[in-house]
N, C-alpha and C positions, 0 to 999 in steps of 0.2 A: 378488452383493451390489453396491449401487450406492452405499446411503451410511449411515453412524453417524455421530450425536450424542448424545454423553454428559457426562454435568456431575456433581463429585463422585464421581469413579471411583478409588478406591484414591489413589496421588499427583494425580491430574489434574482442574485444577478444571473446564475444557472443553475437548472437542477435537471438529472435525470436520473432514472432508475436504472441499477445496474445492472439487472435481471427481467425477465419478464415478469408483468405485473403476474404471481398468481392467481387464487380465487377469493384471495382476504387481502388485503393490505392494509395496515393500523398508519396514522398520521398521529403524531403527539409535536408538542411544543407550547411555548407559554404563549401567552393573547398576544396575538399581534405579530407571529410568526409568520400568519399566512396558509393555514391550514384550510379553511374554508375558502380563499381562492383559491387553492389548486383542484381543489372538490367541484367548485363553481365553472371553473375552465373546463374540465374533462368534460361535467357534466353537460355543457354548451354545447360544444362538440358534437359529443353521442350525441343529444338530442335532436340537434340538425340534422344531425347525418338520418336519424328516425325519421323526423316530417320529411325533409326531402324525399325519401323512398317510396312514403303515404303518398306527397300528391304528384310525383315520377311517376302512378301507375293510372294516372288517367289524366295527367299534364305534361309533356313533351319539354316544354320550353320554359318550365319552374326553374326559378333565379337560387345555386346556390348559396354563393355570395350573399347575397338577398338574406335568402333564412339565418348562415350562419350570424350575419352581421346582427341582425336584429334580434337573436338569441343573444347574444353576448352583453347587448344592450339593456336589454330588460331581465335579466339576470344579475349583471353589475350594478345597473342603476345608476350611471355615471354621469350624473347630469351637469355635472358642472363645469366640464372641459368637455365630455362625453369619451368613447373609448380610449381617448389617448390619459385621460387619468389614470388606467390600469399601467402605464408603460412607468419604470422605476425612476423615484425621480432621480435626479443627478445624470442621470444616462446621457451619453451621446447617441448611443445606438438605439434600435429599434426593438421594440416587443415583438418578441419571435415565438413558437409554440408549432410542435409540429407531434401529433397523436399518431401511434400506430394500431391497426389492430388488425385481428381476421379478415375482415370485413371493408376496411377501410384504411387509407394515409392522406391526413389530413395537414397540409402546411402551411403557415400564413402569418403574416407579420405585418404593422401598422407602428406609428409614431405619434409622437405626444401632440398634434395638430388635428391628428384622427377623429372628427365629431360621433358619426352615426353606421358608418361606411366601411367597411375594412374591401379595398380592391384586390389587395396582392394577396391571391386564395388558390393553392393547387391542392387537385383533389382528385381522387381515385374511391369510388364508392360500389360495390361489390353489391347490387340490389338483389338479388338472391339471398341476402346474408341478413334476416331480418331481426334486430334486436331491440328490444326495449330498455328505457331508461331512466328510472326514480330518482327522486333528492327525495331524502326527509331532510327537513330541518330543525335545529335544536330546540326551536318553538311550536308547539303542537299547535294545531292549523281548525280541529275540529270544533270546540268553542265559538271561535268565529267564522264556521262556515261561511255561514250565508253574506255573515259583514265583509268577508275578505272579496267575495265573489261580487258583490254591486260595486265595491270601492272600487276591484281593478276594473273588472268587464263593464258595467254598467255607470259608473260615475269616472274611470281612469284618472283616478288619484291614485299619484305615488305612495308610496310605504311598503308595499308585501312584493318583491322580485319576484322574478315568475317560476321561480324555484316553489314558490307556498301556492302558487294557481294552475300550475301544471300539476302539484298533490293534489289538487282540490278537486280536478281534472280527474285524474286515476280512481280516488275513490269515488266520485259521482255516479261510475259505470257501478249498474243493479250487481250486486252478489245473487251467486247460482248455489243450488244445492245438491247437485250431483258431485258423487267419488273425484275428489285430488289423486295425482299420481301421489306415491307413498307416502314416501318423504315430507310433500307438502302436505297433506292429510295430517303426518303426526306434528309437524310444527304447527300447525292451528290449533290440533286440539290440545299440544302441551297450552299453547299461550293463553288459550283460554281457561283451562285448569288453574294457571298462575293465580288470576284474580277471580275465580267462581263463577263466571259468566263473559258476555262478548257483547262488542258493539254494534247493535245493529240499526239496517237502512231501516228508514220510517218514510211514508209519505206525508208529511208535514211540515210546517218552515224549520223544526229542528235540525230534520234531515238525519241524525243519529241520536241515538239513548246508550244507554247503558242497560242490558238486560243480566238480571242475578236471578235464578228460580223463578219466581214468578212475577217480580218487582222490575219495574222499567223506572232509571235515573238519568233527570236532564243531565247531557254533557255540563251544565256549571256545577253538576254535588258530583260527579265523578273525579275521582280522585287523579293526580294528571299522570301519573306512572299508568294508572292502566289503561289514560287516552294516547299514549305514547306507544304501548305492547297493541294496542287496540287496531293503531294505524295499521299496523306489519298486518293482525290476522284480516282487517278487512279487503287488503289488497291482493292476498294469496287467493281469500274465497273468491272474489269479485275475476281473478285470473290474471290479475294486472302483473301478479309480481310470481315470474315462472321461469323455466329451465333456460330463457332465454334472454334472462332481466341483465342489465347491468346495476346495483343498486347502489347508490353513495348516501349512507347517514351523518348528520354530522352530530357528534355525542349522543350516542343513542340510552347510555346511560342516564339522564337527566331525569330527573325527580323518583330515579329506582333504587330501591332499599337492594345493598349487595348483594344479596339470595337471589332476588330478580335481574340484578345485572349479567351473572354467572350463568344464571338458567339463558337468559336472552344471547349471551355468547356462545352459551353450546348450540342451541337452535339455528344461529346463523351460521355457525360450523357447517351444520346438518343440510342447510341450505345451499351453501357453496358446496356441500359434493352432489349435488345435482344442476353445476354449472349456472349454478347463481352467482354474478363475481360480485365482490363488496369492495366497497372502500369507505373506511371507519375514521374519524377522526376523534382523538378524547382527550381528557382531563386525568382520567383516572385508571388507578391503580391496578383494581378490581377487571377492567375490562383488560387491561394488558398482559397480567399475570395469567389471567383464563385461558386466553389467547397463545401465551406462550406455554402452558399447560397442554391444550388443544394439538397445538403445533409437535411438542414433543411425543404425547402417548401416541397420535394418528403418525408419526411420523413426516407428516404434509407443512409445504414451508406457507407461511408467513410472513410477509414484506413488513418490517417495522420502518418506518423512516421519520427519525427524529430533526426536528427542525429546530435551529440555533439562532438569533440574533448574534454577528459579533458586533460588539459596540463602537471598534477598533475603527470599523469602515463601514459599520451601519449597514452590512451584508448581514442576509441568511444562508444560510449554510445547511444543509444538509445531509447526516449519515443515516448508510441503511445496514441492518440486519436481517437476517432469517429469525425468526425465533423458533424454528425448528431446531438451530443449532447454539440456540445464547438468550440469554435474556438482558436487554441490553443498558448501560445507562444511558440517562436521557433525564429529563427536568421533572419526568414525573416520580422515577426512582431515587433521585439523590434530592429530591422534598422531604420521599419518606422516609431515607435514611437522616433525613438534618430533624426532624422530626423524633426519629428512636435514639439517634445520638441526643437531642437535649432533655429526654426525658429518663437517659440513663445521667447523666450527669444531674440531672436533677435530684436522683434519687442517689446518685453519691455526695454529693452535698458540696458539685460543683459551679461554678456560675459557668 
């Protein structure tokens, strides 16, 4: 992906990126900035533009519109107005969003009347240009495998977007055990190092274990940091997630002791120079500093793009930096600074 403009997007009256998307891009801001929609949108997108191309090679007359529409849908989960809920409220104007990339330009806008349907769809799709498309979500999925998969596929009860059934989707596919290219090869076996063992397929309703030497643990005593690391290595084995992934995590940090945060940042470094492109969104401290770390010693930029509520006009706002060349403020550094300031004042014996 190289670049999005969107106007009228849930909180966000515009936003675009100044540069082309690199191979990392970090999203930070406080809850309810909008970080996971714009994760959500992109990710839409790609993934239509992915199945389209799938049944394009043996259906002629497969409905864009169609797919993208019905991606957006079950992705948002907008059932209450349906798509036109994504469009900001107060607006007069319309939800607009137009993705660029190698492969594809994708344009399309809809109004807050929008149920299920988005008509106004221009599209230029490059089918020689084949990419794949991941969400992890902040909420690890493996636990309830099998619950998540009758509830959507087999009883189509709402609750899990299909952001957690298209993972469920990836990793289903059997893992192989022949040579990764390099790269991939050494970030498996770091991850697995991390926690002394990996997750592996079983044929039985668990469907995963946790394996340590010789010992096999149900996913519910597996601790959730390493059914979090665990996702990343079974999708590399399995080949889901390769030189030609596009990957968006949303807090990949969650439930990882810092040591493992850091390690997991270098690894996705490692991964994006073999044209893995990411897009991260987080909370923490830990994952941005490494990042801006990473960015500096490799030389390689970094898209940070901090996302602002103003309260002023109830706008989001957004500024970007390289962190190749800055480390920037934003709500998750000036937490930690109001944090070291009250704990120096503390200790000088000021209120």
């Amino acid at each position: 992906m190289k670049e999005i403009e969107i106007s009228n997007f849930m909180g966000i009256s515009y936003f675009k990126n100044p540069i082309d998307f690199p191979n990392i891009t970090v999203i930070v801001g406080k809850n309810g900035t909008g970080k996971t929609g714009l994760l959500k949108l992109m990710y839409s997108i790609g993934k239509a533009n992915e199945q389209y191309i799938k049944i394009k090679q043996h259906d002629n007359h497969v409905n864009y519109k169609k797919i993208l529409s019905e991606k957006l849908y079950r992705v948002f989960q907008s059932r209450k107005s349906g798509l036109g809920d994504l469009v900001k409220k107060g607006s007069i104007d319309r939800l607009k969003a137009k993705l660029s990339s190698d492969d594809s330009v994708v344009d399309l806008s809809f109004g807050e009347a929008t149920k299920t349907e988005v008509t106004n769809i221009q599209y230029s799709i490059d089918e020689k240009k084949k990419k794949n498309y991941i969400f992890i979500p902040a909420k690890e999925v493996l636990t309830a495998f099998n619950s998540i998969k009758a509830i959507t596929n087999i009883h189509h009860y709402p609750g899990f977007d299909e952001t957690y059934t298209d993972l469920i989707d990836a990793l289903d596919v059997p893992t192989r055990d022949e040579q990764l290219a390099e790269n991939f090869e050494h970030a498996k076996n770091t991850l697995i190092e991390m926690f002394g063992g990996e997750l592996i397929q079983i044929e039985s309703s668990d469907r995963f274990v946790f394996k340590n030497s010789n010992s096999e643990f149900a996913m519910q005593l597996t601790a959730e940091g390493i059914k979090h690391v665990g996702i990343l290595t079974t999708l590399i084995k399995n080949r889901q997630l390769t030189e030609n992934t596009v990957l968006f995590m949303d807090e990949p940090e969650t439930c990882l002791h810092p040591s493992a945060i850091r390690e997991m940042i270098h690894l996705l470094s490692i991964l994006a120079g073999s044209n893995v492109q990411l897009f991260i969104t987080t909370h923490n401290y830990f994952v941005l500093k490494q990042l801006h770390i990473i960015a500096t010693k490799l030389q390689q930029s970094i898209l940070c793009c901090s996302l602002e509520k103003d309260d002023t006009n109830n706008d989001i706002k957004s500024t970007f930096s390289d962190l190749k060349n800055e480390f920037p403020m934003n709500s998750i550094v000036e937490e930690f600074m109001d944090m070291y300031n009250e704990e120096i004042n503390l200790n000088l014996g000021l209120k």
